[in-house]
Structure formats: structure tokens, C-alpha cells
N, C-alpha and C positions, 0 to 999 in steps of 0.2 A: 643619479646622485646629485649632480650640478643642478637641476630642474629643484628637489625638495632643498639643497641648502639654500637656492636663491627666493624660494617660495617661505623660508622659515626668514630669512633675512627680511626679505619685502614687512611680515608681519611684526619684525621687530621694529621696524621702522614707521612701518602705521600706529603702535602702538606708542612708541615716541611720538610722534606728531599729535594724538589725541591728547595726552598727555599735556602740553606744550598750549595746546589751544585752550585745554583745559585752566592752566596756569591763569593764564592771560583773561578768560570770563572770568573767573573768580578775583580779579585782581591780586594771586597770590605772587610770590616770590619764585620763581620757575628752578630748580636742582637738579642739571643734565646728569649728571653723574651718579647723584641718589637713584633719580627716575628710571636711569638703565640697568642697575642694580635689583630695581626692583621688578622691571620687567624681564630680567634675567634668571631671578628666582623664580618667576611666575610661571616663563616657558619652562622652567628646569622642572618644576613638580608637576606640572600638568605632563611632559615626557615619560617620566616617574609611573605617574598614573596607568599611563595608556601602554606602557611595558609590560605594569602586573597584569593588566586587563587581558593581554594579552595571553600570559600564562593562563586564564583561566578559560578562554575561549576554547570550544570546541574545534579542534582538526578540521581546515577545509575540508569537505567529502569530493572526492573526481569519481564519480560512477564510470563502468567498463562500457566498452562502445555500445557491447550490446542493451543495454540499460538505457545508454543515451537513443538509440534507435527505437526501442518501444515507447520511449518518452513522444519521440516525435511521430510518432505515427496513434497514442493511443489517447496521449495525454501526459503527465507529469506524475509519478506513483503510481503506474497500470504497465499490466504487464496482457491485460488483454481490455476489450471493448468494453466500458461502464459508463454506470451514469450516478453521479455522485446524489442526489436528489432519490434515486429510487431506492439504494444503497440505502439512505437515510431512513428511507421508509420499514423495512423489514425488523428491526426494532420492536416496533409495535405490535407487528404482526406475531413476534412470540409471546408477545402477551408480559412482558418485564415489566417489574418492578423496578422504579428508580435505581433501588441498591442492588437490584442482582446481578448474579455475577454469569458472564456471557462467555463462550468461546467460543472463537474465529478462529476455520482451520482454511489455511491455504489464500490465504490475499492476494500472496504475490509480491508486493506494495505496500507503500503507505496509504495511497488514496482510497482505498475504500473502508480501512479504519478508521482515518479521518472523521468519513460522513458518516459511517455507523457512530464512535465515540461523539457526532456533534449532537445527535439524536437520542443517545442512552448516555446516560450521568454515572452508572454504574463502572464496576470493574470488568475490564476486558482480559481472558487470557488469548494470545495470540497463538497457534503452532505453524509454523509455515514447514515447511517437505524442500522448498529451492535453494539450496546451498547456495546459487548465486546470486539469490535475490537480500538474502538474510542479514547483511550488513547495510546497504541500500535502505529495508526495511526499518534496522532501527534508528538509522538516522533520521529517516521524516519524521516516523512518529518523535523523536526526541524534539526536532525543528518544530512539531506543530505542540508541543510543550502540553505531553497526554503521558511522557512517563511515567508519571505520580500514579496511573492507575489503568495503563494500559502495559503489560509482560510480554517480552516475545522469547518462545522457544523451537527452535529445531527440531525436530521428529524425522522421522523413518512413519512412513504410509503404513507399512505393512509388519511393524511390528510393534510401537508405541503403547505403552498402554495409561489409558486416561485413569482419573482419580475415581470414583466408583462416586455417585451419588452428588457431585462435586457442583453440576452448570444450571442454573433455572433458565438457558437457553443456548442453543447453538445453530452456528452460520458455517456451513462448510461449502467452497465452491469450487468446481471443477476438480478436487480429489478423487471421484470415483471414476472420471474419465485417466486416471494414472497411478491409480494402485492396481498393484499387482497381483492382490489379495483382497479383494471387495468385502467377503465374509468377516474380516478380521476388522477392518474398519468402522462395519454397522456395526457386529457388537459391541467396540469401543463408544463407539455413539448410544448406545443403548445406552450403557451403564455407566457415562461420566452422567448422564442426566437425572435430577431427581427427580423424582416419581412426580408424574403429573405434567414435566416439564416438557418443551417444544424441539424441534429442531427446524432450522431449512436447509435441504442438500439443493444444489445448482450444479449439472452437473450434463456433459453431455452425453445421448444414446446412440444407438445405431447397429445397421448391420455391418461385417469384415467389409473391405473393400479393400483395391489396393492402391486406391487413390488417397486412404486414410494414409499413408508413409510420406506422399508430398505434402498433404493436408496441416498434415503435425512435425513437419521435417524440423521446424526452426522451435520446437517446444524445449521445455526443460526437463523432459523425460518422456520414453517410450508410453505412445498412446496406447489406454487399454480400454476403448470403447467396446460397450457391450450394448446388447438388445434391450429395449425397453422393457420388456416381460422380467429379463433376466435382471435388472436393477431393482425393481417392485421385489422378486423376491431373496433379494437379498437382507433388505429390509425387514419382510415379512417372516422372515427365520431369524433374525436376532428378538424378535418381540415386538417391533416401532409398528406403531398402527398409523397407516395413512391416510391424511384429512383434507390435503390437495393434490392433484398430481397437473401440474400449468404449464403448458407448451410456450416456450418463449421465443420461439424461433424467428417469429417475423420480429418480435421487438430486440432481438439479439442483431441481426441485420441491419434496420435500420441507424441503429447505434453504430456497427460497423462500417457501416458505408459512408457516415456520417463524417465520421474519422478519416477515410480515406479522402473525400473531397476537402477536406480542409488540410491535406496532408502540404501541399503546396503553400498557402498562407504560413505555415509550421516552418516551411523550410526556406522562405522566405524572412520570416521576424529571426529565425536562428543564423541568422548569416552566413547560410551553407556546415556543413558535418566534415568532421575529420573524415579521411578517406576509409577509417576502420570502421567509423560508424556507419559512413554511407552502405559499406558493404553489407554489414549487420541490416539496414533497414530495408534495402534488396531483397535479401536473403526471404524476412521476415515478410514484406511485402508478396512475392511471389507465395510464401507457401499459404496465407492469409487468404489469397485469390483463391487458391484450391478449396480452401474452406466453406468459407461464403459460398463456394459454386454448390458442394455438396449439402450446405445445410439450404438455399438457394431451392434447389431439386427432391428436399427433403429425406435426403439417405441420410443427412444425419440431423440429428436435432437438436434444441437446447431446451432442459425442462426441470421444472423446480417444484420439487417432492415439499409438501407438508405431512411431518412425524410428529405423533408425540409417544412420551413414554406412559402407560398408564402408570393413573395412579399407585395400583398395587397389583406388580409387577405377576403375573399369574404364567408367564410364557415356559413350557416347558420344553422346548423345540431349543432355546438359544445354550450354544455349546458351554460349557464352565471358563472355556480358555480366551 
């Protein structure tokens, strides 16, 4: 409090001295007492100003440690390995039109919104599944000023159900690695899409293990990793015809590991972590290792399904529900 009254003083006093010298080039008649008046008013409305501004600013955001840990280990808006740039890319690859309208299931985060939204001009509907990510969430995108046409909604995986004929594209990533109910999710993907329209699922496969409980220990919900055959057909009994099936595993790695060598520089420019978050980044890091070792060895994978819906929807396999 002494620091800002002696620093508001200091400026009333520069402000007199301008003033004064000001007088004096102009050869005017100098009025101490008018002059302080009127730099009295000037601080008092500009004070004024920056009170209401204040009413109308957005709530600091203090994210939960655990937030703050994935930040430093993945990036800023990731709650797992990406790459903002490739993110960007898939956009295109559903084939959108400027104005159509996309949904993003499961981000996580802001940041991969972000780069999707810097790549498609259209409207984005968001659903995210992580209750503790979901405020976090819509503060970036609010900060990166996408609210005008980017929505976010909360869902349940495995009981949601989408608008019928509704997206001329969808991005869902790592949801079918954590529903509980696979079959109920491709249907919904089936029929929020209009006819003709794309999807890309991201999502991890593999066989039971019981190194997959350390693997996914520090996740946001119970991992439901299943068999590569057994994701093809899950797809394949809601209707979605599939047009790529891309192993990403080594470029899943590389990103990750990438993350981890810089993790130090991270912790370095942050001036050290509260002790909550250290522990969260611990935590996170160890079960992380387990991960990488298993997709590393290839027991599990990462890989990105190309769907579309046909045109005219002929499937008579996919349930009514």
C-alpha cells in the first residue's frame, strides 16, 4: 500500500513538473493551484475508469495442481502429447466446408481447439466427458476469443445422445479408449452425421494387460482398451465405412518423449511447482513411463480410424437405440 500511494504521488509530481516547464516554453503565466486541480481530476477519472474495467474483466482462472502438472509436462491446454500444427491439419482431411459445422468430442483442453478453430472458420460444437477439465476448458477457448463460435458441453460417454443428421464433420480423440460402452458411442457418431459426412476417431488399441492399471493410473477415468479387430467392429455394426485405419504409434512417441526432454527447461522457466503440483507431475510422469514403455513394445497402440457415413444410409445391422 505505501509502494502504490508513493508511486501515485511520484506521478502527481511529474505531472506538475511537465506542466510547469510546459508554462515556461510557452511563455505562459504558470497557475500552481489551477494545474493541481486539474491533474487531480485527471487521476480521479482515469481511477474511475480502471474500477469499472475492472467490473467487467473476466475472474482470474487458478487451475487445480493437477492441470498445472499436465501443463508442464505436455504443454499449456494438453492434457496429453500433441502437436498443434498436425491438429491443424485434420480439418481438411474431412473435407469441410468454410461454414460447416464440426464436432470435437473429448479435447481435454483448450489447445487443440485452438488449432483446429485456427484451421476451420466454421462453427465448432465441443463435448468433453472430464468434469475436471471442463472449466479450465472454457476459459482458454473464452481467452483465445473463439466463443462466438466455438460451444462447449459436458456429456456422459456412454449415454449422450447426439442431434441426428446434425455435423458435416467429427474429431473425436481417445474416447473409445474410456467408454464404457463403445457400441453406444459409434452409433451416436453414426447419426449425428449427415449423410455423406466424415469422422476421425484417435483412439487407443490393445490387448488386457495388467501393466495397462500403472499405464493409465493418473487418467481421468477407468481405461477401457480394447483389441484392434474389436474397435473395426464396432464401427462396422453402427453403419461408418472405413477409409483409413493409420498406426500412429511411433509419431505418438516421438511427440511424447519430446515433452519429456524438455520437461526440465519447463521447470526451469516455471520457477519450480507448488508442492501439490509437483506431486500431481510425479504421479503423472511415472504412470506416463509405463505408457510409452507399452506402446514402445507395441502391446498397445495408437491409431486413427478414417469413417464416413454414407450417403444414403442403407445399414440395417445398426440398433434403433
Amino acid at each position: 500500500m505505501a509502494l502504490a500511494i508513493k508511486t501515485l504521488f511520484d506521478k502527481r509530481k511529474l505531472a506538475l513538473t511537465r506542466a510547469r516547464f510546459h508554462a515556461w516554453w510557452e511563455g505562459e503565466e504558470f497557475d500552481e493551484a489551477a494545474t493541481l486541480a486539474e491533474i487531480e481530476r485527471t487521476f480521479s477519472e482515469e481511477a474511475a475508469n480502471d474500477a469499472d474495467a475492472e467490473l467487467f474483466d473476466e475472474p482470474e482462472y487458478e487451475p487445480p495442481p493437477r492441470l498445472v502438472a499436465l501443463a508442464t509436462l505436455w504443454g499449456d491446454g494438453r492434457v496429453r502429447p500433441g502437436d498443434g500444427a498436425a491438429e491443424g491439419l485434420q480439418p481438411a482431411r474431412l473435407g469441410l466446408k468454410p461454414d460447416g459445422l464440426l464436432a470435437v468430442i473429448g479435447p481435454g483442453l483448450a489447445a487443440p481447439v485452438v488449432a483446429i478453430a485456427g484451421a476451420h472458420a466454421g462453427k465448432i460444437d465441443v463435448f468433453e466427458w472430464r468434469e475436471e477439465t471442463l472449466e479450465a476448458l472454457k476459459h482458454g477457448v473464452g481467452k483465445a476469443n473463439l466463443s462466438d463460435r466455438v460451444t462447449i458441453a459436458r456429456i456422459d460417454l456412454e449415454a449422450h445422445v447426439f442431434t441426428p443428421n446434425a455435423y458435416d464433420g467429427l474429431m473425436s480423440t481417445d474416447d473409445f479408449a474410456y467408454c464404457g460402452y463403445p457400441p453406444h458411442l459409434a452409433q451416436q457418431i453414426m447419426k449425428c452425421l449427415k449423410p455423406g459426412a466424415c469422422a476421425i476417431v484417435e483412439t487407443y488399441v490393445g490387448l488386457r494387460a495388467e501393466e495397462l492399471a500403472t499405464a493409465f493410473a493418473s487418467s481421468f477415468a477407468e481405461p477401457q482398451v480394447r483389441a484392434h479387430g474389436d474397435v473395426l467392429q464396432f464401427f462396422a455394426d453402427a453403419g461408418l465405412v472405413l477409409e483409413g485405419d493409420e498406426d500412429l504409434t511411433g509419431e505418438f512417441l516421438v511427440t511424447a518423449r519430446a515433452s519429456f526432454k524438455a520437461l526440465g527447461e519447463r521447470l526451469t522457466q516455471a520457477g519450480g511447482l507448488e508442492p501439490a503440483a509437483a506431486r500431481e507431475l510425479a504421479w503423472e510422469a511415472e504412470a506416463w513411463r509405463m505408457r510409452l514403455k507399452l506402446l514402445a513394445q507395441r502391446r498397445l497402440e495408437r491409431r486413427r480410424f478414417i469413417l464416413r457415413k454414407l450417403a444414403q444410409d442403407g445399414n440395417a445391422n445398426a440398433p434403433a437405440g
